[in-house]
N, C-alpha and C positions, 0 to 999 in steps of 0.2 A: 419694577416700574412704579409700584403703590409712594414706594420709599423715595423715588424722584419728586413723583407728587407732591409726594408731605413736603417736603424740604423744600421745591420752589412754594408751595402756601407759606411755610415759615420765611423764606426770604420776601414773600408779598404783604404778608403780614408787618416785617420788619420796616419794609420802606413803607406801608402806611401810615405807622406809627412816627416815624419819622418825620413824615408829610405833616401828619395831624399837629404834631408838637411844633415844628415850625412854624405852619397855620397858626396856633393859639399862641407863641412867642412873640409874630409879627402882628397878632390884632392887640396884643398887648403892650407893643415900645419895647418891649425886652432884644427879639432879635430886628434890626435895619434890614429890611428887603431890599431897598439901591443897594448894598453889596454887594461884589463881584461873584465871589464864592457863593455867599445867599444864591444869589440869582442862579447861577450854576444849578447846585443842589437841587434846588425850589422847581426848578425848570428837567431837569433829569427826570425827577420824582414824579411829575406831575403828569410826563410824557405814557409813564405805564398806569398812571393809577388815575386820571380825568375820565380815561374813557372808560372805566369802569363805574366809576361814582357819576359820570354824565347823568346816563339814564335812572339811576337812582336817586339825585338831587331834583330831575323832573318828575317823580312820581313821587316824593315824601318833599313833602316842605319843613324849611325850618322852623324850627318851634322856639319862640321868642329870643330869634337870631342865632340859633343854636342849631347848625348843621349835624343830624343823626344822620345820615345816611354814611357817616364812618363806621360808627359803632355796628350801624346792620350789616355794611360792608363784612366788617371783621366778625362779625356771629355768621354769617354764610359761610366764609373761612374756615371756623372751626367747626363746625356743623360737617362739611366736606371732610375735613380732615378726620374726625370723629367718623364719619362712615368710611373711609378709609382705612382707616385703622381693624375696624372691625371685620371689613369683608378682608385683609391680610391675614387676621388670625383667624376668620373663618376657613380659607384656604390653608392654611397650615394645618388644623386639626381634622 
């Protein structure tokens, strides 16, 4: 079950990073958000990972336009996964 765990944190991990770079592509001009597919995507993405970073964007402001509430998002991620890991080989041995 641990090894379930990890693995959906790595696929939440994965569509974070996803989210985030598309985020910084579209504040950038690089990727079009009116895009069909964008929007798609953007909209997929957003449906599992807003309500996580909701209440995280209300409690950490951003700091000079610069939304962190990703970055701590994904250090809780591996923090989890890292105790994870460790109560698995603790149970092994």
């Amino acid at each position: 079950p641990l090894e379930l765990i990890n693995t959906g944190l790595n696929l939440y991990k994965a569509a974070l990073g996803i989210y985030a770079l598309m985020s910084w592509l579209g504040a950038f001009g690089i990727l079009n958000p009116r895009e069909e597919i964008v929007m798609k995507v953007q909209g997929a993405l957003a449906s599992i990972i807003d309500p996580v970073l909701g209440p995280l964007r209300n409690i950490i402001p951003a700091i000079a336009g610069f939304d962190i509430s990703f970055m701590l998002l994904w250090f809780v991620i591996e923090q989890a996964q890292a105790a994870a890991v460790s109560i698995m080989f603790g149970a092994i041995s």
